[in-house]
C-alpha positions in Angstrom: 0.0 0.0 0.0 1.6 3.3 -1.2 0.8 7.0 0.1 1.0 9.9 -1.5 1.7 13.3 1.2 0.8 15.8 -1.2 0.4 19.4 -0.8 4.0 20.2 1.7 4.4 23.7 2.2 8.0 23.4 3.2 9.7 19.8 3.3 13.2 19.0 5.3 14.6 16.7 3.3 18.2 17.2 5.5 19.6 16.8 2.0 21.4 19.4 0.8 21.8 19.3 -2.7 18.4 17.9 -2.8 16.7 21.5 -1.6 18.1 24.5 -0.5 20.2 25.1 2.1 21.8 23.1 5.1 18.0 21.0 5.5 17.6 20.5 1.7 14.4 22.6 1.8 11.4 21.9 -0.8 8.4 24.2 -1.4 5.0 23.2 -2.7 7.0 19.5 -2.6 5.5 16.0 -1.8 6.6 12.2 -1.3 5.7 8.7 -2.0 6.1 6.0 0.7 5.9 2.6 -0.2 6.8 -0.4 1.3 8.2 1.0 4.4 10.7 3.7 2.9 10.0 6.8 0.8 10.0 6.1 -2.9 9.8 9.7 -4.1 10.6 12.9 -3.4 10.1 16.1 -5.7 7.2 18.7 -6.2 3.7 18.3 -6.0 2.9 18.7 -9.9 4.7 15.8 -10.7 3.9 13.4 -7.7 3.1 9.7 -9.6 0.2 7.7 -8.8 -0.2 5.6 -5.1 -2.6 3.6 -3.7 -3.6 6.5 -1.0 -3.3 10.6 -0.9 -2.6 12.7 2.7 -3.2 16.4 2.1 -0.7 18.1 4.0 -2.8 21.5 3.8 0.6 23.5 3.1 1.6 22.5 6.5 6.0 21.9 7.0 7.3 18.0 6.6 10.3 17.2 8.5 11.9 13.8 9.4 10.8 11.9 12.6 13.0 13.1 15.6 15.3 11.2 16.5 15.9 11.0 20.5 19.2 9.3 20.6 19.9 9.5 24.7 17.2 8.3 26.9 16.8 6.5 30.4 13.0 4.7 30.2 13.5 1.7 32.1 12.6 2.9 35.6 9.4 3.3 38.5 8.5 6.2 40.4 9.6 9.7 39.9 11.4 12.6 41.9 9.2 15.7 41.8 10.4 16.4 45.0 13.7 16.6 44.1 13.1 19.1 41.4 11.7 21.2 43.4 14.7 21.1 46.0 16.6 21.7 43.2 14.7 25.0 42.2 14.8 25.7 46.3 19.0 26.0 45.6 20.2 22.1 46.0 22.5 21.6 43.6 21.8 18.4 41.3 24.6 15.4 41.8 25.0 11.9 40.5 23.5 10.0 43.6 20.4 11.0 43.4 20.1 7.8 41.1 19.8 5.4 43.6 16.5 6.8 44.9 15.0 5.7 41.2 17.4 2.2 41.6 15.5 1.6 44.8 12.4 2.1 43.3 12.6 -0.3 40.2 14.5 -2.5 41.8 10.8 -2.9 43.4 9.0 -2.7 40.5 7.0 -5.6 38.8 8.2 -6.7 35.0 4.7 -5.5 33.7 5.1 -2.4 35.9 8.2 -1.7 34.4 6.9 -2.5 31.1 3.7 -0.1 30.8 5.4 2.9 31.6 8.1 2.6 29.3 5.4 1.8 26.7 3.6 5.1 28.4 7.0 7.1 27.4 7.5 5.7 24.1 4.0 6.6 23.0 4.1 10.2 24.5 7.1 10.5 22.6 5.7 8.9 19.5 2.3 11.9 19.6 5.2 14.6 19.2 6.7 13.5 16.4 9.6 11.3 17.8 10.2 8.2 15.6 13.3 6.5 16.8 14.3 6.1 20.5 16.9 5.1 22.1 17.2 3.5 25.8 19.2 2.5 28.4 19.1 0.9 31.2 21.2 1.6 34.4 18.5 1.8 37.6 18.6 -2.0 38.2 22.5 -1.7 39.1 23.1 -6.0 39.9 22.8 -8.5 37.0 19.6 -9.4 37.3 18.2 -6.2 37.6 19.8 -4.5 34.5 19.4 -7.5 32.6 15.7 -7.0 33.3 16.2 -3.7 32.4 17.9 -4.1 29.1 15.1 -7.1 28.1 12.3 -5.0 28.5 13.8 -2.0 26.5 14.4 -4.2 23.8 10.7 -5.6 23.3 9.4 -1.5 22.6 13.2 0.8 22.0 14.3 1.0 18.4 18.2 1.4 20.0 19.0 -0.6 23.4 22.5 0.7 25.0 23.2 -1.6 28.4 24.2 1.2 31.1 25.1 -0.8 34.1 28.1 1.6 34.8 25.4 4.6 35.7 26.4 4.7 39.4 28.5 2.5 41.9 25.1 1.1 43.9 25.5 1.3 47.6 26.0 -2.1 48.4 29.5 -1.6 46.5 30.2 1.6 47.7 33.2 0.9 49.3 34.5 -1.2 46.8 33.6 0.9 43.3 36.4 -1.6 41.5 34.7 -4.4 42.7 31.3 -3.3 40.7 33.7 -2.3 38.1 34.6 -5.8 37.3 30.9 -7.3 37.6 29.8 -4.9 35.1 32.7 -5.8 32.7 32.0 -9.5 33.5 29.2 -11.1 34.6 26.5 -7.9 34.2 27.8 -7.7 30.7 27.8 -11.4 29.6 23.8 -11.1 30.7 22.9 -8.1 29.1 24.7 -8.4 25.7 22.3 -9.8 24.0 20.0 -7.8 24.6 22.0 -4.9 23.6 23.3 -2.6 20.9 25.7 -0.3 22.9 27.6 0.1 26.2 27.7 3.6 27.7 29.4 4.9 31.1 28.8 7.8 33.2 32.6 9.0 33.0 32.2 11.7 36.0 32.7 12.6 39.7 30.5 10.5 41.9 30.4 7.9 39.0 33.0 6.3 37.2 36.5 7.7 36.7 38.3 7.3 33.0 40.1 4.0 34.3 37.0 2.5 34.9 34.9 3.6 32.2 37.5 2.7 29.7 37.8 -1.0 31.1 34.3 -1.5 31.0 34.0 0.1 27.3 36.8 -2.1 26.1 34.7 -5.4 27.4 31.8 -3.7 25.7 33.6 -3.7 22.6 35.2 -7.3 22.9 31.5 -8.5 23.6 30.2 -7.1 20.4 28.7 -4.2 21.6 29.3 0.1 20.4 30.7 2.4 22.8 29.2 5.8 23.5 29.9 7.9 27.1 28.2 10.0 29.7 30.8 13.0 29.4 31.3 15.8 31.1 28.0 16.8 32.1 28.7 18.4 36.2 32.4 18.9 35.7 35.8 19.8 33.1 37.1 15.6 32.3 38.1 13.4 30.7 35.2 11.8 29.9 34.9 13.5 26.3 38.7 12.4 25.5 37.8 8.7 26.1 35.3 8.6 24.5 37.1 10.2 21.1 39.7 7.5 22.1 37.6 4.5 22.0 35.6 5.8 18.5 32.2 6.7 20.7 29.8 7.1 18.8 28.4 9.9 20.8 29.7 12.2 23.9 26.5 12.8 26.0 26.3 16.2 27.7 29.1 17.8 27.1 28.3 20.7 29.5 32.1 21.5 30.7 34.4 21.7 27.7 38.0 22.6 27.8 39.5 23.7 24.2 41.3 20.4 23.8 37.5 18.8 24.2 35.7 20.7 21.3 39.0 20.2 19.0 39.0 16.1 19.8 35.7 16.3 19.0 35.6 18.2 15.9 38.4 15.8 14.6 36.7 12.9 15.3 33.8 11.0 14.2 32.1 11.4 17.7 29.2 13.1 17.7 28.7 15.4 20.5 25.2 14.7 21.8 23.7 18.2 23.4 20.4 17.4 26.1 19.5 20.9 26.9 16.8 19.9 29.4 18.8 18.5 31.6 20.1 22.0 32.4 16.9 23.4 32.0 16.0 21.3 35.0 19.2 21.4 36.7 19.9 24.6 36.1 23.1 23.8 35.2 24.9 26.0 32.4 24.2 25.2 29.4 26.3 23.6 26.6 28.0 25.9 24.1 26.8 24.6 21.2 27.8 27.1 19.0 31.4 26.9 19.9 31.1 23.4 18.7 29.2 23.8 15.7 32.0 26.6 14.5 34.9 23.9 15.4 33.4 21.7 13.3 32.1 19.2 15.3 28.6 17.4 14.9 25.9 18.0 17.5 23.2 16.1 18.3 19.8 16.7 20.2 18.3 15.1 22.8 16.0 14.8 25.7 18.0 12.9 28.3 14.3 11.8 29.0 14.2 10.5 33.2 12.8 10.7 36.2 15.8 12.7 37.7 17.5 15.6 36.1 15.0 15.9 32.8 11.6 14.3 33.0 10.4 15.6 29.7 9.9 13.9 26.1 9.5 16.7 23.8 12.3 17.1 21.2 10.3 20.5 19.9 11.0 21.8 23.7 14.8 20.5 23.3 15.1 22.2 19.7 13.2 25.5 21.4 15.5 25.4 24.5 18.7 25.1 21.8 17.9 27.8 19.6 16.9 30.4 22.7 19.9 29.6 25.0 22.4 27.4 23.3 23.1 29.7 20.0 21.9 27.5 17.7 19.9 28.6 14.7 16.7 26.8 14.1 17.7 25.1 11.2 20.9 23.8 12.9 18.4 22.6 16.1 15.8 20.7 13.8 19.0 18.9 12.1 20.8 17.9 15.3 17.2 16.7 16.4 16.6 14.5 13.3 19.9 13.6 11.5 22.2 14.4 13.8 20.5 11.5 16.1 20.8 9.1 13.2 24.4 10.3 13.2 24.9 10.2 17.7 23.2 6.5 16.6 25.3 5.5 13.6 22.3 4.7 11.6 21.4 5.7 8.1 18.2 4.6 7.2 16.7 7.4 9.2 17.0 11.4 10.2 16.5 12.4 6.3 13.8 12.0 3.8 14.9 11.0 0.4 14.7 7.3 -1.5 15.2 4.7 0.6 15.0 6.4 3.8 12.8 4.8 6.1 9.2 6.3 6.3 9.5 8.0 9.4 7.3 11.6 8.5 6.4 14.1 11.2 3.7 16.7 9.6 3.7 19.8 11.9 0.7 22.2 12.2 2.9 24.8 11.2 4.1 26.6 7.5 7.6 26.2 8.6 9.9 24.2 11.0 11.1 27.3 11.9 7.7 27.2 14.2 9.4 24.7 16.6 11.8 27.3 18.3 9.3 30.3 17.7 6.0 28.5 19.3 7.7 27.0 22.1 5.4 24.5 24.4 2.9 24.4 22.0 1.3 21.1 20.4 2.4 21.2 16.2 2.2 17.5 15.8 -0.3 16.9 12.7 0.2 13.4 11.3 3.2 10.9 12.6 4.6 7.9 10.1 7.1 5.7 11.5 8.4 2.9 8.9 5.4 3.9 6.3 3.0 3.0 9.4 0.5 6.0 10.6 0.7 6.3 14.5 -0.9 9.9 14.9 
């Protein structure tokens, strides 16, 4: 069954020489899916013939978000910690183990429905491809658990057992070290796609982050890092070291960080909420963005130090405090996620992209910084599949 989305006032294609500019723009364009993945792109006199038409009313196109850093796997929440936090506490690492505590007491199917609750209010706002870890389960069983149930709803499952040191380790943080590179590991591999660390004070120093990245690696899984999110470290220079994928954070750079990363292929994942809710600085991202580097977008979605879902309010957040343009935010929220992800099949429209197609209820994606906290979400396809 083939659709034709006819009638797109302005389509991001994120294809440069496809459109204009850095997003491949297309006027008065439209697309074909079929099969699964977009069979045509181009402008709406010449669309062909499909088995289905969507009137997109002049409304914008853009690809589905992709939310490339995201901790679903979890029970309970800590509003009462925000609002210490907006009292004057400052946020730190340990406030974890209140949410460990909490799933570790958690039913399967309790644990289940409200990841499938996040996924789904993620899903209404135009996110298409998520990616989750787990790390509140913090013994074998737990984040095995943890990385199982991801894997049933999550399009990308990264095992994150090296979140914290739990407390019944904390006098012996080597100790946990070597279960996760071991035993933890061996249990949640399979389940798995990546292996991420928190490299930071509190958590886990650049020894042991980079022993349990290498056992990641030997046990076929992709590394990517917590890094440098409450403190200067060396948590972004790993993770250029071992080929990351992504840096997540990056909050504290020195100069010798944003030139690593701009000569590297890691992507330096930006989750602006965080500080939003932390109030935290935020990152630089234009400093990075004139290195060179790439930058992604993304919520950081928990129950901790950013319990929101909305990409739009990340892009918003970006462009208002972080320097960014809104062009640059809206690709660092759709293809620079494929890129934080290593995939290819998705963050663009073109042929053969995967049919992942967020219709806003705006002229423009421009509308995503300018009408912050406001519902645009008009029509969601993910994988030539409707789901709003």
């Amino acid at each position: 069954m083939s659709i034709a989305i006819i009638n797109i006032g302005e389509l991001v294609t994120n294809r440069p020489g496809l459109g204009e500019g850095p997003l491949g723009l297309l006027a008065d364009a439209a697309l074909v899916i079929d099969g699964g993945v977009i069979a045509w792109v181009g402008p709406s006199s010449a669309v062909p013939a499909a088995d289905e038409s969507y009137d997109a009313g002049g409304r914008a196109v853009l690809p589905g978000f992709v939310d490339s850093h995201a901790h679903l796997v979890f029970a309970g929440e800590r509003a009462a910690e925000f609002a210490a936090r907006m009292s004057g506490r400052p946020y730190a690492a340990g406030g974890i183990r209140t949410t460990v505590a909490r799933t570790r007491a958690a039913t399967d199917d309790d644990l289940r429905a409200n990841l499938r609750r996040l996924v789904a209010e993620m899903a209404r706002q135009g996110t298409t491809t998520v990616e989750c870890k787990s790390g509140y389960g913090l013994s074998v069983a737990e984040e095995e658990r943890a990385v199982r149930i991801a894997a049933e709803v999550a399009d990308e499952v990264t095992f994150l057992g090296a979140h914290v040191v739990p407390s019944e380790y904390g006098d012996d943080p080597q100790g946990y070290t070597r279960l996760v590179s071991t035993e933890m590991l061996a249990a949640c591999a399979p389940h798995a796609r990546w292996i991420d660390v928190f490299c930071e004070k509190g958590a886990f120093d650049a020894d042991q982050a980079r022993e349990i990245l290498r056992a990641g690696v030997d046990a076929g899984l992709l590394p990517r890092l917590h890094a440098n999110q409450l403190h200067a470290g060396p948590g972004v220079r790993l993770a250029v070291e071992m080929d990351a994928a992504s840096a997540d954070h990056c909050t504290f750079l020195t100069d010798d960080d944003v030139d690593a990363l701009a000569g590297s292929r890691t992507v330096a994942t930006l989750l602006p909420g965080v500080e939003f809710s932390t109030r935290q600085p935020y990152p630089d991202a234009r400093r990075l963005l004139d290195a060179g580097a790439t930058v992604a977008l993304a919520t950081d979605c928990n129950p901790g130090s950013c319990y929101s879902s909305s990409m739009a309010f990340c892009i918003a957040v970006a462009v208002r405090d972080m320097r960014m343009t809104p062009a640059e935010a809206v690709w660092s929220a759709t293809a620079g996620g494929a890129a934080a992800l290593r995939r290819t099949d998705v963050g663009y429209l073109d042929v053969g992209a995967r049919a992942d197609v967020h219709v806003l209820d705006a002229p423009s994606h421009i509308h995503l910084a300018y009408r912050p906290g406001v519902p645009q979400t008009a029509a969601v396809w993910k994988a030539g599949a409707r789901t709003v």
